[in-house]
Each structure stands twice: as structure tokens, then as C-alpha cells.
BAKE-288516 format. One record per residue: residue number from 1; x, z, y of N, C-alpha, C in turn; residue in one letter. Coordinates in steps of 0.1 Angstrom, whole numbers. Each point is the difference from the previous one (the first is absolute). Layout:
BEGIN
[NUM; [X; Z; Y]; [X; Z; Y]; [X; Z; Y]; 'a']
...
This chain:
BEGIN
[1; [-10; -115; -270]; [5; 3; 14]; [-12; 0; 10]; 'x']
[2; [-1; 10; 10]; [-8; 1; 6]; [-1; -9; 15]; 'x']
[3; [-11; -3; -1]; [1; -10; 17]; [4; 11; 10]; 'x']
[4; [5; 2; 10]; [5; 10; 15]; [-1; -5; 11]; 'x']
[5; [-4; -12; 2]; [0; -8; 11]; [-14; 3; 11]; 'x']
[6; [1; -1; 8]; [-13; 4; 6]; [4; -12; 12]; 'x']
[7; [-15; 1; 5]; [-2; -5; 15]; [-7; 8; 9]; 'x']
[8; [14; 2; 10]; [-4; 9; 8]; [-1; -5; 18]; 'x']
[9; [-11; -3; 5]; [-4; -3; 12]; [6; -14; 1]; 'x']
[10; [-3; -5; -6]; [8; -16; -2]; [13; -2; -7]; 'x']
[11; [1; 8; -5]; [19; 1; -1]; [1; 1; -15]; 'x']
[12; [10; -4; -10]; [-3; -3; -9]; [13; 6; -6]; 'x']
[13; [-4; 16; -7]; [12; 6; -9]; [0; 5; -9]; 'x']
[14; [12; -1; -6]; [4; 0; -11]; [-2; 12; -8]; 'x']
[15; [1; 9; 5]; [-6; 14; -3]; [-10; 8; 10]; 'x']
[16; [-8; 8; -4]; [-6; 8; 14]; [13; 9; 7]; 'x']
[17; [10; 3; -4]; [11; 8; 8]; [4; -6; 11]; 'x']
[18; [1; 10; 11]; [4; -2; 13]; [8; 7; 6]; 'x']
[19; [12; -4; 5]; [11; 12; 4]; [-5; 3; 13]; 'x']
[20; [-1; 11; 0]; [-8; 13; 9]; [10; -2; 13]; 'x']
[21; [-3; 0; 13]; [6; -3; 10]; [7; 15; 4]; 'x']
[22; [11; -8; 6]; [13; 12; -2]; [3; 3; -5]; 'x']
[23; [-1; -3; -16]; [6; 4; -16]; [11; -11; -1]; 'x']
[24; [-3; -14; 1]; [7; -10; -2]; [6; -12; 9]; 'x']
[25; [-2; 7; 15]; [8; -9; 7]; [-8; -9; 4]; 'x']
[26; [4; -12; 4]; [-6; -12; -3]; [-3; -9; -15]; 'x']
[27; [2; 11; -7]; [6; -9; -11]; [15; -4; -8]; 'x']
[28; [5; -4; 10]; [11; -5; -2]; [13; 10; -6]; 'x']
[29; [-6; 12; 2]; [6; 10; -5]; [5; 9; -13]; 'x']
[30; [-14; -2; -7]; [-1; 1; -13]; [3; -14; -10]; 'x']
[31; [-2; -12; 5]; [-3; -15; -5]; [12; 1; -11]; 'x']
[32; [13; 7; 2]; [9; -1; -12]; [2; 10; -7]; 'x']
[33; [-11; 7; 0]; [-3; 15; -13]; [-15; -3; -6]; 'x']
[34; [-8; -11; 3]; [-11; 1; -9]; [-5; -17; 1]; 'x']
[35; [-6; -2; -10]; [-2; -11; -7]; [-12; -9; 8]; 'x']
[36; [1; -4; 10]; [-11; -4; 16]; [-15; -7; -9]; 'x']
[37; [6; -4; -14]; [-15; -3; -7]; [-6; 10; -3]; 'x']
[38; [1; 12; 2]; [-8; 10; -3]; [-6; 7; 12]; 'x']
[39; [8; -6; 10]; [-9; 6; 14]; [-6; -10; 5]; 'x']
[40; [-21; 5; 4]; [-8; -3; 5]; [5; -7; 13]; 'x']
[41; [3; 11; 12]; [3; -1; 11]; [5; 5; 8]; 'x']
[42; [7; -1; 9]; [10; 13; 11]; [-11; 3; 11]; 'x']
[43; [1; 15; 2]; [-4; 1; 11]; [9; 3; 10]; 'x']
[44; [10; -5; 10]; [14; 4; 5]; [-4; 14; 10]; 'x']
[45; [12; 1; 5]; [6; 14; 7]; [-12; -2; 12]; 'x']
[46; [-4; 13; 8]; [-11; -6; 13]; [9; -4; 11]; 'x']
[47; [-13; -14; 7]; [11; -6; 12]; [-10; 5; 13]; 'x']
[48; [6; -2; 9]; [-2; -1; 11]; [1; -4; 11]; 'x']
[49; [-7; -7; 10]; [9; -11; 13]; [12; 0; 1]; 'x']
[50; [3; 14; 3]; [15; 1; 2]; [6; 11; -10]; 'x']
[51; [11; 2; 2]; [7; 8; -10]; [-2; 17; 5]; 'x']
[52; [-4; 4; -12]; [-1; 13; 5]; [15; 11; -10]; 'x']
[53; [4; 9; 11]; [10; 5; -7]; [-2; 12; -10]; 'x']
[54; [-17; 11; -2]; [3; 6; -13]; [6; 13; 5]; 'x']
[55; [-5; 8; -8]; [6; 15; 7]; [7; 5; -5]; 'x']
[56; [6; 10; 11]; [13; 7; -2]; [1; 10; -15]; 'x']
[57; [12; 5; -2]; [1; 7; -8]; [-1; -4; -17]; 'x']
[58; [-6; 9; -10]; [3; -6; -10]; [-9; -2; -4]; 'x']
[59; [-7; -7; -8]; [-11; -13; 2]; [-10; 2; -18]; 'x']
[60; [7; 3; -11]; [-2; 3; -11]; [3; 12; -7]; 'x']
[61; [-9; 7; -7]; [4; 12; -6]; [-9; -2; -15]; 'x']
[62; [9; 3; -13]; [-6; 2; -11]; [-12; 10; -1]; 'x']
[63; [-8; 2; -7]; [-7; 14; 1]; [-8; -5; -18]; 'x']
[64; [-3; 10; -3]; [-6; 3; -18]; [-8; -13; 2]; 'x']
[65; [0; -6; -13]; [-6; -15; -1]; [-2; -9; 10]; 'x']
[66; [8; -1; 7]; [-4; -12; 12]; [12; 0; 12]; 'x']
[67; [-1; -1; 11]; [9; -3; 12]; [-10; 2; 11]; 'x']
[68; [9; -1; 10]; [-7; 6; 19]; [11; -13; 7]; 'x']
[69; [-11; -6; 6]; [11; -9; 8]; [-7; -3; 18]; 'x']
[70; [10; -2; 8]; [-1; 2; 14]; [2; -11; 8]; 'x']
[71; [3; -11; -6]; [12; -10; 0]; [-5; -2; 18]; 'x']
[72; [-13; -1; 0]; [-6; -7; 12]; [-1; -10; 9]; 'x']
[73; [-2; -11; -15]; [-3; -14; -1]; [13; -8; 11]; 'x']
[74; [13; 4; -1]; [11; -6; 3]; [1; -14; -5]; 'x']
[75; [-7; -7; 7]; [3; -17; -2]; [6; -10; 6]; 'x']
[76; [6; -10; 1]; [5; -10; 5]; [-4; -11; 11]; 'x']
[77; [-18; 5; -3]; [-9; -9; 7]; [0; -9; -2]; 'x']
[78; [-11; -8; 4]; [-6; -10; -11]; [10; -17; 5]; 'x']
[79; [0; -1; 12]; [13; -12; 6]; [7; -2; -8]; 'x']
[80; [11; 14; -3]; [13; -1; -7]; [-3; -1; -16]; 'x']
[81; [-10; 9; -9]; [-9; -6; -12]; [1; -13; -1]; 'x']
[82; [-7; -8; 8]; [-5; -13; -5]; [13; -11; 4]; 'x']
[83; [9; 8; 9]; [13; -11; 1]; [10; 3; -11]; 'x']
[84; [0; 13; -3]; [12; 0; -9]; [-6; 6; -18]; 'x']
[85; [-12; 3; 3]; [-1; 3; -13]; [-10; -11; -8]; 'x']
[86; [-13; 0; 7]; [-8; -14; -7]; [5; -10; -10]; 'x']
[87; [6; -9; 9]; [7; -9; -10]; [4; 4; -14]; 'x']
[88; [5; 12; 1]; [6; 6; -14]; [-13; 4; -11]; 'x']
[89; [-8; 4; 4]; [-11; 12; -4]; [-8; -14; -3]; 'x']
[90; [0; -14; 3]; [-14; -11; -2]; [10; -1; -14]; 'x']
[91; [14; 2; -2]; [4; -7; -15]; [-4; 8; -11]; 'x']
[92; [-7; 16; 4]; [1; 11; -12]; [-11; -8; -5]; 'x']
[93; [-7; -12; 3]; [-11; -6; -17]; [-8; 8; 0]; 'x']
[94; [-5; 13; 12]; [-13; 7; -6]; [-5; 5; 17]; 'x']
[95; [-14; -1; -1]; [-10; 5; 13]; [12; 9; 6]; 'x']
[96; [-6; -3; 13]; [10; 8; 10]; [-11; 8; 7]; 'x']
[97; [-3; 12; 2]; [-8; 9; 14]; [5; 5; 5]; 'x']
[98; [0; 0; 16]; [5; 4; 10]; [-6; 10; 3]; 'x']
[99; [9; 14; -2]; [-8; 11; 1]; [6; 3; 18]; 'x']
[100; [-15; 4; 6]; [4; 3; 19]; [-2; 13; 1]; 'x']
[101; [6; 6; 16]; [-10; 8; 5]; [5; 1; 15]; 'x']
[102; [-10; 4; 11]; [-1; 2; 10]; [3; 15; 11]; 'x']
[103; [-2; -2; 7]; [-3; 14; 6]; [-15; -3; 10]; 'x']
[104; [-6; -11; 6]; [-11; -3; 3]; [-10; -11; -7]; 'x']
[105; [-9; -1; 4]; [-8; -12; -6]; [5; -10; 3]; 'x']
[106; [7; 0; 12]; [6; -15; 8]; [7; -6; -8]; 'x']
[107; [12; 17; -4]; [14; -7; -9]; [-5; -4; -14]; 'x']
[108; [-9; 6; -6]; [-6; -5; -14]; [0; -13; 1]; 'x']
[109; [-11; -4; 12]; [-4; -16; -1]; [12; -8; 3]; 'x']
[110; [8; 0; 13]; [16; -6; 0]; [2; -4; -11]; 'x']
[111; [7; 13; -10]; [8; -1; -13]; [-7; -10; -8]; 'x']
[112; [-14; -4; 0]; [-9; -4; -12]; [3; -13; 11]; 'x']
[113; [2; -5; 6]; [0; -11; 3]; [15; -7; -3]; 'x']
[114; [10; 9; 3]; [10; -3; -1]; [6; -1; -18]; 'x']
[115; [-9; 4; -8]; [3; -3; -12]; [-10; -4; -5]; 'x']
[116; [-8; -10; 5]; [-8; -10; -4]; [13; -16; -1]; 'x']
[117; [4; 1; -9]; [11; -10; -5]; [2; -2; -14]; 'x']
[118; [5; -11; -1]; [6; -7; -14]; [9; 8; -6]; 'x']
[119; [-6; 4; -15]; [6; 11; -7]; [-3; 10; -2]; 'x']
[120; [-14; 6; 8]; [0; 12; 1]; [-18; 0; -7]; 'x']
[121; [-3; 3; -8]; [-13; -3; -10]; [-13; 11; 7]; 'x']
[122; [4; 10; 3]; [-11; 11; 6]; [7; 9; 4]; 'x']
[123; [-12; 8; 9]; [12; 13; 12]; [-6; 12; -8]; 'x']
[124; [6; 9; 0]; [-5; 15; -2]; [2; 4; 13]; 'x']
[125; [-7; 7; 2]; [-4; 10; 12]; [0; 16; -1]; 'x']
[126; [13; 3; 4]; [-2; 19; -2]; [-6; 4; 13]; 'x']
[127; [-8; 5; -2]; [-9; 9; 10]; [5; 12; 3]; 'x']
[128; [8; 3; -10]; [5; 17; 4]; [11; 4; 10]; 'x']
[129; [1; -9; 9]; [9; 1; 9]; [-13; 8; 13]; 'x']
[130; [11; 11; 10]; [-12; 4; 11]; [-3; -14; 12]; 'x']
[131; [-12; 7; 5]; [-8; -12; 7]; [7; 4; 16]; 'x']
[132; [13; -3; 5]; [5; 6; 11]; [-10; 1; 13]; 'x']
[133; [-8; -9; 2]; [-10; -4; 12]; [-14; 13; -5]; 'x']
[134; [4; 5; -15]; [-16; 7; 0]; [7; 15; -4]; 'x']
[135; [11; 7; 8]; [7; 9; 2]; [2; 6; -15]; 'x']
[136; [7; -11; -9]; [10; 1; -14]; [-10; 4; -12]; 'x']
[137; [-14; -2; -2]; [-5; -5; -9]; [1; -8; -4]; 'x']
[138; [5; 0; -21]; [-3; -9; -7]; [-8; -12; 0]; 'x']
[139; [1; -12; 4]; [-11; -9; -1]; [-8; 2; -14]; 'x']
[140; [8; 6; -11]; [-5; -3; -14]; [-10; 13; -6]; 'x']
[141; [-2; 6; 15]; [-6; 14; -4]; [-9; 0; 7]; 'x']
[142; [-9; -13; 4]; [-9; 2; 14]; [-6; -12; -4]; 'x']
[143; [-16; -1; -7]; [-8; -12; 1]; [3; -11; 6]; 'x']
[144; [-3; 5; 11]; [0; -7; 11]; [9; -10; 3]; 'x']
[145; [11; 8; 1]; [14; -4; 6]; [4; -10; -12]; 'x']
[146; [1; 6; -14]; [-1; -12; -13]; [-2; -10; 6]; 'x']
[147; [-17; -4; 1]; [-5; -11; 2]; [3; -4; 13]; 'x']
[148; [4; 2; 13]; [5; -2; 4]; [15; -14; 2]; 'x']
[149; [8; 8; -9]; [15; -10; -1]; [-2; -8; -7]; 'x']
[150; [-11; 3; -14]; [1; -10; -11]; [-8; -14; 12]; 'x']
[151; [-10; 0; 5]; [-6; -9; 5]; [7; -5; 7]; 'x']
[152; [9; 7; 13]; [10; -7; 10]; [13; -7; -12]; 'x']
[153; [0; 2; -11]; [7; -3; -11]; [-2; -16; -5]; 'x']
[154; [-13; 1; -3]; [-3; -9; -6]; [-7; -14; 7]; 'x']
[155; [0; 3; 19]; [-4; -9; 10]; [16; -3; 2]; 'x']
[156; [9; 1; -8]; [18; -2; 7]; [4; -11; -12]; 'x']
[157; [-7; 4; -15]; [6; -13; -9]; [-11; -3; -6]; 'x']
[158; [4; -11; -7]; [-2; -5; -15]; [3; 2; -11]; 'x']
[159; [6; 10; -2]; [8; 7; -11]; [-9; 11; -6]; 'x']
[160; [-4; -1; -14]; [-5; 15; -3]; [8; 13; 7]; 'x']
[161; [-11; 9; -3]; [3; 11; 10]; [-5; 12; -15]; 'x']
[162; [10; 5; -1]; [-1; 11; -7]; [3; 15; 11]; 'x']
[163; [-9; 9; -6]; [-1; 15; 10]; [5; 9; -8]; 'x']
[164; [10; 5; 0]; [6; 13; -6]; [-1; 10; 8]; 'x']
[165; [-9; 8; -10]; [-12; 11; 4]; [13; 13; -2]; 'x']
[166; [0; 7; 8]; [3; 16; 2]; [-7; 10; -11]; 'x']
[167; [6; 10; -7]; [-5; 8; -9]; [-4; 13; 11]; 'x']
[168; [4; 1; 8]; [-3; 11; 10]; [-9; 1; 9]; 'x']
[169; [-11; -1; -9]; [-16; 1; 7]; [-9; 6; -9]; 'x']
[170; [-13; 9; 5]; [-8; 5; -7]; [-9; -9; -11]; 'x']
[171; [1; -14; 7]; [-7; -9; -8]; [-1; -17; 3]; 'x']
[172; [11; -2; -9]; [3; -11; 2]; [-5; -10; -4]; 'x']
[173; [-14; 1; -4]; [-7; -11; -5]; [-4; -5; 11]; 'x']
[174; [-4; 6; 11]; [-7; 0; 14]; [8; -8; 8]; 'x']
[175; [16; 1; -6]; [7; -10; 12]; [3; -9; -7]; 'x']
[176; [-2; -1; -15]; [2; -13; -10]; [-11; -7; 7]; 'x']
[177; [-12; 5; -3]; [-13; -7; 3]; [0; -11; 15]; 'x']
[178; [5; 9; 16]; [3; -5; 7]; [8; -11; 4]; 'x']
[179; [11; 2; -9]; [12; -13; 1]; [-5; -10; -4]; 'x']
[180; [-10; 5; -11]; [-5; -14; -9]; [-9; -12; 9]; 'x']
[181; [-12; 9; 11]; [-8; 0; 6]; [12; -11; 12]; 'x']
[182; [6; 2; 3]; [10; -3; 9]; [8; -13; -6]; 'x']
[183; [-1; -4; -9]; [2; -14; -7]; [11; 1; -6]; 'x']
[184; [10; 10; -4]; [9; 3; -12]; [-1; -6; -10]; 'x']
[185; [4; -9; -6]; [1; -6; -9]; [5; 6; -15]; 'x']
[186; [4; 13; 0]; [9; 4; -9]; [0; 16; 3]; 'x']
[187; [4; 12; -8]; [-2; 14; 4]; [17; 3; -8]; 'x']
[188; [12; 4; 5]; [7; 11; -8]; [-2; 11; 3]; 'x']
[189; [1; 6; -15]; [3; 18; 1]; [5; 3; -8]; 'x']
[190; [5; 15; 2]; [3; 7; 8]; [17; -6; 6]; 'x']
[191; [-2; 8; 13]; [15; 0; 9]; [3; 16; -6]; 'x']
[192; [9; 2; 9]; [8; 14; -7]; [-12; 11; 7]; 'x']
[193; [2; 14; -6]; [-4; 12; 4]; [11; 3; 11]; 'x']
[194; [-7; 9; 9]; [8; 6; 13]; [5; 12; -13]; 'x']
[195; [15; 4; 7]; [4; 11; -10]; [11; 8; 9]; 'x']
[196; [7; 12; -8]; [9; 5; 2]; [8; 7; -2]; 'x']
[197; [16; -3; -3]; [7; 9; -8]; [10; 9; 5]; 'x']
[198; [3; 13; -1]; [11; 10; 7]; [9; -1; -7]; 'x']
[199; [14; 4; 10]; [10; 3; -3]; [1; 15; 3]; 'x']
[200; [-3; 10; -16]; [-4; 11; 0]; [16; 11; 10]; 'x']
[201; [12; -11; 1]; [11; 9; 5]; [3; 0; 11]; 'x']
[202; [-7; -8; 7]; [-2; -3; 14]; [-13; 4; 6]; 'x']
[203; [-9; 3; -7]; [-15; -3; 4]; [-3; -7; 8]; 'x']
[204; [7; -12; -3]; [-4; -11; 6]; [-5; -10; -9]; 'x']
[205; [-12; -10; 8]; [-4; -13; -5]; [13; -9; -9]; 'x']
[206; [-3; -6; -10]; [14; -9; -2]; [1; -13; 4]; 'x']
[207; [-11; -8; 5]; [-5; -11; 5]; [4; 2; 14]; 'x']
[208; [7; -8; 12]; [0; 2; 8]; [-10; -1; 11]; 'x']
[209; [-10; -9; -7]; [-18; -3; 8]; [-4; 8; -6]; 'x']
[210; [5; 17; -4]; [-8; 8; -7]; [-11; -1; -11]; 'x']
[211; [-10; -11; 0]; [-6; -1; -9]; [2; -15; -3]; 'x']
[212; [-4; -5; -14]; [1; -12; -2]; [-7; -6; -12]; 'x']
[213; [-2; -14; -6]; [-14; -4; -10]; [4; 2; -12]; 'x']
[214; [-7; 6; -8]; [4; 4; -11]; [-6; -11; -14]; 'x']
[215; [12; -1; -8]; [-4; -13; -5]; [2; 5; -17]; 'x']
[216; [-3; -8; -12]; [7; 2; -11]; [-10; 6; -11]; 'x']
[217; [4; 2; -10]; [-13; 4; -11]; [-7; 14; 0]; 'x']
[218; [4; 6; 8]; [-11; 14; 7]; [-10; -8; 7]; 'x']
[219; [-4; -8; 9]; [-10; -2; 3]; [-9; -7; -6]; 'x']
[220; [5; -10; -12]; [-11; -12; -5]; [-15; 8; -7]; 'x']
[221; [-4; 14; -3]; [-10; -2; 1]; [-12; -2; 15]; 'x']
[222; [10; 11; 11]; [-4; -3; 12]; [-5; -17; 0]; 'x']
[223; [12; -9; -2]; [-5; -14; 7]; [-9; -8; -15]; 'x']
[224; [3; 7; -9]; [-12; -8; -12]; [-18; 2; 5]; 'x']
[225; [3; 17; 4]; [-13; 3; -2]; [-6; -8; 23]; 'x']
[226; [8; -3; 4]; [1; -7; 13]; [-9; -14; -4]; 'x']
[227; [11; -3; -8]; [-6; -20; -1]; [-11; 1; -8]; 'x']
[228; [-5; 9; -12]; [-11; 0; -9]; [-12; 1; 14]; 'x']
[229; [-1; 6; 6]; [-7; 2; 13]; [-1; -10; 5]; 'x']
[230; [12; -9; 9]; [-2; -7; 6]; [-7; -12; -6]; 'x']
[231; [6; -6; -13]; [-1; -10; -6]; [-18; -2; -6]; 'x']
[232; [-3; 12; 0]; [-19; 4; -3]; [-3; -6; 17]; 'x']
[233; [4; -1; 7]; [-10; 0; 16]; [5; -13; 8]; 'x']
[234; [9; -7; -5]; [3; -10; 8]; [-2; -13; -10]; 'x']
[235; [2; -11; 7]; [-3; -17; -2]; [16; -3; -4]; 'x']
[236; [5; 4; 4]; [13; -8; 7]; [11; 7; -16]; 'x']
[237; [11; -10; 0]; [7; 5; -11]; [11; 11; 3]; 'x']
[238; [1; 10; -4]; [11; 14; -5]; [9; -6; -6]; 'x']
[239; [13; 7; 7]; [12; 3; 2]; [3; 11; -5]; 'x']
[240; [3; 2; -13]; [0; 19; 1]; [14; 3; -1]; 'x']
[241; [10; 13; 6]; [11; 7; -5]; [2; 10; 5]; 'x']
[242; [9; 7; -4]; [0; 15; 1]; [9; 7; -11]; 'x']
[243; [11; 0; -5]; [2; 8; -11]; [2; -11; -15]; 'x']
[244; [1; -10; 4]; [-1; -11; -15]; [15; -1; -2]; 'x']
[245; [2; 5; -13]; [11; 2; -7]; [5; -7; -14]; 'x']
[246; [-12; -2; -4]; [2; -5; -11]; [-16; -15; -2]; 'x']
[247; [2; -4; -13]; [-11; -10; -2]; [-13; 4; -2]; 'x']
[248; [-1; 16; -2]; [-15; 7; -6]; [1; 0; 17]; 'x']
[249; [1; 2; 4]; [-4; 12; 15]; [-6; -17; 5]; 'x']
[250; [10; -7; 1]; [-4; -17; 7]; [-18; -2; -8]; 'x']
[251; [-3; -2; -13]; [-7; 0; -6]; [-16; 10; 2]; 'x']
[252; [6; 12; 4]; [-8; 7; 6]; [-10; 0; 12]; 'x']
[253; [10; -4; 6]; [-5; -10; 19]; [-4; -8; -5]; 'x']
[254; [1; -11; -5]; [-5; -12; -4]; [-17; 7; -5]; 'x']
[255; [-3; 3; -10]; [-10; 11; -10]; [-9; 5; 15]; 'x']
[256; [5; 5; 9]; [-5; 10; 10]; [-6; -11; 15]; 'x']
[257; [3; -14; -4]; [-6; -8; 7]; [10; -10; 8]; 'x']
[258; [13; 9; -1]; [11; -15; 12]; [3; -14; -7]; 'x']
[259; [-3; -8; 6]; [7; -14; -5]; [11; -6; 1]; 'x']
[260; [9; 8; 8]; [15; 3; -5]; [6; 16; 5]; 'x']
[261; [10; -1; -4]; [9; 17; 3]; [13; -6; 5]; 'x']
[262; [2; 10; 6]; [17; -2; 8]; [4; 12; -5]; 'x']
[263; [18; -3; 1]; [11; 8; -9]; [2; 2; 14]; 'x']
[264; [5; 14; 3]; [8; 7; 10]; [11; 6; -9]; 'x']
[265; [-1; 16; 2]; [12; 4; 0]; [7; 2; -16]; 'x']
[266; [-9; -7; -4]; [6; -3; -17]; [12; -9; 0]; 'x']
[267; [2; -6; 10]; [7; -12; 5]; [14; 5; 5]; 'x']
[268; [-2; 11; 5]; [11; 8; 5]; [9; 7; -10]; 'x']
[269; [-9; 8; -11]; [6; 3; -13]; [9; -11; -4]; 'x']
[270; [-5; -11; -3]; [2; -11; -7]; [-9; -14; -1]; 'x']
[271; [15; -6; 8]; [-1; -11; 8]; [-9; -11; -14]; 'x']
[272; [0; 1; -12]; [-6; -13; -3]; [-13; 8; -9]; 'x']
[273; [-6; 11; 9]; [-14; 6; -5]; [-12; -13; -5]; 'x']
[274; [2; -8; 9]; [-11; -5; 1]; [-1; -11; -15]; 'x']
[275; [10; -3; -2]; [3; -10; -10]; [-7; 10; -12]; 'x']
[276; [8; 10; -1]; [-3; 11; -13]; [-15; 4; 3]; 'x']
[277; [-4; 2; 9]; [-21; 6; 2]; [-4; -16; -4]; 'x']
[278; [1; -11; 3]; [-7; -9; -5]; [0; -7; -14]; 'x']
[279; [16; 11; -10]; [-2; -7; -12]; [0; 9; -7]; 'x']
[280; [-1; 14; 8]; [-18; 14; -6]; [-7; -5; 3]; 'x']
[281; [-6; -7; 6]; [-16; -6; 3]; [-3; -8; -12]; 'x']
[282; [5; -8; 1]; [1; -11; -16]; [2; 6; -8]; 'x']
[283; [8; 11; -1]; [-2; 2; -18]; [-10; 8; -1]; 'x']
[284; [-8; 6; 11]; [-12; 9; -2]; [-10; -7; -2]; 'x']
[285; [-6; -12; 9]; [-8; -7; -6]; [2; -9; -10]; 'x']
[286; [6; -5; -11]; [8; -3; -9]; [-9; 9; -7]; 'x']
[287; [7; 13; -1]; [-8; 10; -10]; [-14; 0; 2]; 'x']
[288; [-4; -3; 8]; [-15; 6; 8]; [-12; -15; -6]; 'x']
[289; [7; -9; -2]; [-7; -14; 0]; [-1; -4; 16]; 'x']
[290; [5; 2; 9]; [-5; -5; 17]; [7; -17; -3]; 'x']
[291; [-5; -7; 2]; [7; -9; 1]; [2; -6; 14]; 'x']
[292; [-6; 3; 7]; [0; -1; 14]; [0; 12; 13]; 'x']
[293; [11; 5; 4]; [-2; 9; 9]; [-10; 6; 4]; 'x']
[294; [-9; -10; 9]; [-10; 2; 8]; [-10; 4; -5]; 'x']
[295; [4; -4; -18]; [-15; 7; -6]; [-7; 16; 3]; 'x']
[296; [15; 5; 2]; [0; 17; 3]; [-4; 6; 12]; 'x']
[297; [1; -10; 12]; [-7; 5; 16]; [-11; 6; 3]; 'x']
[298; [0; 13; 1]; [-14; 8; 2]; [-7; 5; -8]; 'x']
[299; [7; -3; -17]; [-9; 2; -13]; [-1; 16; -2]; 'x']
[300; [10; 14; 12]; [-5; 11; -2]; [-12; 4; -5]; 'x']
[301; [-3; 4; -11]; [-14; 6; 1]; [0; 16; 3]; 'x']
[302; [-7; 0; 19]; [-2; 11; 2]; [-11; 4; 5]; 'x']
């Protein structure tokens, strides 16, 4: 039996698997369809100061190998999180990250202060939200602006600070590089692809935010060949997902340099994915002689 356990920015799990934020809730969601010793760590739904309501219309569309979703980070905010859900989420027995997002640098740092608390192991940071003060640019698509929030980020807690990088840039090693520079402690990738699907009888958009992030096993060479990149130019440890479906594809990220992978919308198919990709993991290295996960981090030869 193969060791799975990793340590990840202080945090000590049981598998490198990580439920991909907005795939699993807080957690609490999945906890009675999959076997919580086989999951690493949650990364929960994104919060924000206050509750944001999410846009109109219809929010998800199927499309060939993957999904389009619009949801637009409809959360609870982080007050009502830590009053009514925390307590619950410290019993799931496994690392908790608090995945945020803002609409200014101000609100970033707020949020990172306000979930600087007991229970909550490290923050993820989506950048791909627009920068409303810098007239609706992506913070996650602008050097600058990256490094920017990550630092007013990381002057707000004590909490590792993980940066989930945007696939929708000409070159994302340039804003890996920056975040790093900016004291990120941690890099995920990929977030979804900007996408778009018609309703050929209407000619109309199906999404009602017209476009929306496109997630699922159509993109994972996009996000493999993303982290092999990033994971070559940075210090800091990779988060890779995009498309992980099974235990080869987890194994592959891993191979391509992340030192853990997060399950998204595999999660959605089927609520106890994560259980089943971590005991394909094991029986691959099993076959393979790995007797330790980690032996395989970065061993691409390319």
C-alpha cells in the first residue's frame, strides 16, 4: 500500500486530493457519499464580506466533455459561514481552505482578515473576479494588480495564502512569477476557461451571464500543460486542476510538478470521485513500485 499523505503548507493530509472550491460545498456536503480518509482537503464554496446574490438566469449548461457555469460566486458571506457553518466543517477530520473573493483590494484584505480564525487552515484567493475600482479588469489577468491583492492579502493574516491563477492570459507564468514575488505562499491552477454555449433555437446564449467558466476533462491538457510551466519557474508549492477525472490524470499533475490536485467537476458526476481517484492512485503506484506519492512530483522528463 502506497503512502498518500502529503504535507501541504503546514497541513497534514491524508491524500494529495482536494475538493476544488464550488464542487463540494463546504464540505459538508459530500462527507456522506465519500470516505473523508481519502480526502486531502476542502477547498469550500467562495466567500465574501457580505453575501453576494449570483446572477440571474440560468447558471449551468452541459456542453461535449465538460460544463459552463455562471453561478457568480453567490455566497452566504463569510459572518454567516463561520456562525453557522464552521463549527460543522472543524468535525470533517480534514484541512479546511477558505476559498475568497473580492471585488477591490480593500474587500480582499477585509475578507482575509475576517477568516483569519480557528478552523480554517489556509485561504485560496480567486483573482478572477473584475477589479471594479480598475474599470472591470480581472485582477488575475494583470501583473500588477496580482501582486497587488496577494500582498494587501497577506499584510491582513497569518494564514497561508494560496493564489488561484486564471487560465485566461497570454502568459501565465508572468503572473505566477509575480504573486510569488508578492509573498504567496502557494500557486493553484487552473480556474475555469471563459466559454460559451448557444441555444441554436433561439440564437440565443444559454447561460444567462452569456458567457461562463468552462470546467471538466476538455481542458486538463490546457491546465497540465499550465502547471508543467508554472511548477518549472516558481519556489512555492502547485496546486494543479483542471479536468481530473480519474487516478491517471491526478497522477499526471502530480508527474507535471503539483504537490497536490483538486477534484472539481468530477465531484459533480459523482459525489464520492475522490475516494475512487485516490484508490486509482494506489493501485497505480502499487503497480509502478511508488511507495510514496511524492516520489512522482515533477519526475516529467521533458
Amino acid at each position: 500500500m502506497t503512502n498518500l499523505s502529503v504535507n501541504y503548507l503546514g497541513s497534514p493530509m491524508k491524500t494529495p486530493l482536494i475538493g476544488a472550491s464550488g464542487t463540494v460545498g463546504f464540505g459538508l456536503e459530500i462527507a456522506e457519499y465519500v470516505d473523508m480518509n481519502k480526502v486531502g482537503a476542502i477547498s469550500g464554496k467562495g466567500l465574501a464580506p457580505t453575501p453576494w446574490k449570483g446572477n440571474e438566469g440560468i447558471r449551468v449548461a452541459e456542453t461535449d466533455s465538460g460544463m459552463l457555469n455562471a453561478i457568480g460566486l453567490e455566497n452566504p458571506g463569510v459572518p454567516y459561514f463561520i456562525e453557522h457553518y464552521l463549527p460543522k466543517v472543524k468535525k470533517l477530520g480534514v484541512p479546511f481552505i477558505a476559498n475568497m473573493v473580492g471585488k477591490t483590494t480593500e474587500e480582499y484584505a477585509e475578507c482575509a482578515k475576517m477568516l483569519t480564525v480557528d478552523g480554517v487552515d489556509a485561504l485560496e484567493v480567486n483573482i478572477s473576479c473584475p477589479n471594479v475600482k480598475e474599470g472591470g479588469v480581472a485582477f488575475g489577468t494583470d501583473p500588477k494588480q496580482a501582486a497587488a491583492v496577494t500582498r494587501a492579502i497577506k499584510d491582513s493574516t497569518n494564514l497561508p495564502v494560496i493564489v488561484k491563477l486564471s487560465p485566461n492570459v497570454t502568459d501565465i507564468v508572468t503572473i505566477a512569477k509575480a504573486v510569488e514575488d508578492a509573498g504567496a505562499d502557494s500557486l493553484s491552477l487552473v480556474n475555469t476557461l471563459l466559454g460559451l454555449a448557444i441555444d441554436v433555437r433561439t440564437r440565443r446564449p444559454i447561460l444567462g451571464n452569456i458567457t461562463g467558466g468552462f470546467a471538466g476533462p476538455a481542458i486538463k491538457p490546457v491546465a497540465l500543460r499550465m502547471v508543467w510551466q508554472v511548477a518549472k519557474a516558481v519556489n512555492i508549492p502547485v496546486s494543479g486542476l483542471g479536468g481530473i477525472m480519474t487516478g491517471i490524470d491526478a497522477i499526471e499533475f502530480m508527474m507535471a510538478g503539483a504537490d497536490t490536485v483538486q477534484i472539481g467537476t468530477a465531484n459533480i458526476i459523482d459525489p464520492n470521485a475522490m475516494e475512487r481517484i485516490a484508490d486509482e492512485m494506489d493501485e497505480w503506484c502499487d503497480k509502478n513500485g511508488v511507495k510514496d506519492i511524492q516520489e512522482i512530483v515533477g519526475t516529467l522528463k521533458a
